[in-house]
MIBA-839772 format. One line per 3 residues: number of its first residue (from 0); their letters; for each residue y negated, x negated, z of N, C-alpha, C. Coordinates in Angstrom, 2 decimals. Layout:
N
NUM = a = Y:X:Z:Y:X:Z:Y:X:Z | ... $
% end
This chain:
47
0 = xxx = -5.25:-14.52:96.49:-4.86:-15.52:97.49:-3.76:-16.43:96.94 | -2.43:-16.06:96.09:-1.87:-16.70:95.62:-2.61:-17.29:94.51 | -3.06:-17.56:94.34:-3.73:-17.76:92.68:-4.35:-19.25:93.44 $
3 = xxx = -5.05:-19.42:94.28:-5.72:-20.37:95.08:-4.70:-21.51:95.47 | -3.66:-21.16:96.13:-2.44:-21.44:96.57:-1.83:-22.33:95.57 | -1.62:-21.95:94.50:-1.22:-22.61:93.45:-1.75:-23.05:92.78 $
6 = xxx = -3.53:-22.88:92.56:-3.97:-24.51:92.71:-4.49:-25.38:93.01 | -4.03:-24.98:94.19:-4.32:-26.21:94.87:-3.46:-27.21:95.03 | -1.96:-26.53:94.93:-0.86:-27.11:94.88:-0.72:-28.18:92.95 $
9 = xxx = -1.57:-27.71:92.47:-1.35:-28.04:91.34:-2.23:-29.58:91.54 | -3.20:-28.70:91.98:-4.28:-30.46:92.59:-3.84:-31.52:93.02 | -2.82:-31.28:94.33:-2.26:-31.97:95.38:-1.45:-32.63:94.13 $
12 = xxx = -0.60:-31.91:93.30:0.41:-32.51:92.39:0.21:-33.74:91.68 | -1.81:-33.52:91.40:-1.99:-34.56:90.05:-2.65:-35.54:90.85 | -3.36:-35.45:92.51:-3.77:-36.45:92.93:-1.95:-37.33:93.18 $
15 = xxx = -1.33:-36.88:93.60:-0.07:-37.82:94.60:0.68:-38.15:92.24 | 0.66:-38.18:91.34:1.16:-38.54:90.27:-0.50:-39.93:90.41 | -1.37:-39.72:90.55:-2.10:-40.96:90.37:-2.18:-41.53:91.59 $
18 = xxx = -1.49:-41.51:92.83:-1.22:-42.21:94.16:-0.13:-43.39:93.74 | 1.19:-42.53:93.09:1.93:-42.88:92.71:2.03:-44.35:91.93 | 1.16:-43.71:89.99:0.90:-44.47:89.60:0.34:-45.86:90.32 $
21 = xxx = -0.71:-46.26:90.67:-1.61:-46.77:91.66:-0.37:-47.66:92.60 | 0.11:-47.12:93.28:1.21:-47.61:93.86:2.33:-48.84:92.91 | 2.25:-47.93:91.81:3.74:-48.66:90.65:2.82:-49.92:90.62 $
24 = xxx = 1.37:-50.00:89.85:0.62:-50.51:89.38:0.68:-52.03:90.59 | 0.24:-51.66:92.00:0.39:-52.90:92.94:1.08:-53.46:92.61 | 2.76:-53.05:93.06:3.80:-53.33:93.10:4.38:-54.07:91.82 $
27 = xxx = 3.94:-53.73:90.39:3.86:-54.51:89.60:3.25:-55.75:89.70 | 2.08:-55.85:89.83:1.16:-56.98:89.89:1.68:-57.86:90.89 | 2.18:-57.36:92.17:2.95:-58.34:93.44:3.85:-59.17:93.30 $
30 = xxx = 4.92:-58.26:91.98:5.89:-58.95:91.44:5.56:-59.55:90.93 | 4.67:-59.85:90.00:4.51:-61.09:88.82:3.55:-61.96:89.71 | 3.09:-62.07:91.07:2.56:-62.98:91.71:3.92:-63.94:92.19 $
33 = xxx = 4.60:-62.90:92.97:6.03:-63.31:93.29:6.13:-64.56:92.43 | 6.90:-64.05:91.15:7.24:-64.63:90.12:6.45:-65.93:89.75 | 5.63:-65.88:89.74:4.78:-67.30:89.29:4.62:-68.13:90.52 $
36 = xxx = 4.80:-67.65:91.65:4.69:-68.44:92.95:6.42:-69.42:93.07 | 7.35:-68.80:92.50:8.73:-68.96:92.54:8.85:-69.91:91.46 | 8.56:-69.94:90.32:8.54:-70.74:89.40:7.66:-71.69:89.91 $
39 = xxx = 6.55:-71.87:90.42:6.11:-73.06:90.69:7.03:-73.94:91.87 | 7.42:-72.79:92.69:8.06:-73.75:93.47:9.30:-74.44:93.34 | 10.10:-73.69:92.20:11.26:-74.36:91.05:10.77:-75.72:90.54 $
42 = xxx = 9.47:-75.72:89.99:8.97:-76.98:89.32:9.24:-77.68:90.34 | 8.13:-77.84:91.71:8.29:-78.25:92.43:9.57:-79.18:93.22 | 10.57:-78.23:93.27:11.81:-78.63:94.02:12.74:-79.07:93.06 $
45 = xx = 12.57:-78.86:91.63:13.43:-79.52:90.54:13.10:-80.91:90.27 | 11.75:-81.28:90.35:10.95:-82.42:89.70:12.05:-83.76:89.70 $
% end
C-alpha cells in the first residue's frame, strides 16, 4: 500500500514540474509580446 502511495506521489511530482514548466514557458512568451508591443509604442510616441 505504501509502495503505491509513493508513486503516485512521484507521478503527481513530474506532472505539476511540467505544469510548471508550461506555465514559465507562457509567461515567457507574454513577456516578449509585452515587450515588442512597448517598443512599438516608444517608436510611436517618440517619432
Amino acid at each position: 500500500m505504501n509502495e503505491n502511495l509513493n508513486s503516485n506521489n512521484i507521478e503527481n511530482d513530474e506532472f505539476n514540474f511540467i505544469n510548471e514548466d508550461s506555465d514559465y514557458q507562457d509567461l515567457i512568451t507574454r513577456l516578449i509580446e509585452i515587450k515588442s508591443t512597448i517598443a512599438l509604442l516608444e517608436k510611436t510616441i517618440f517619432k
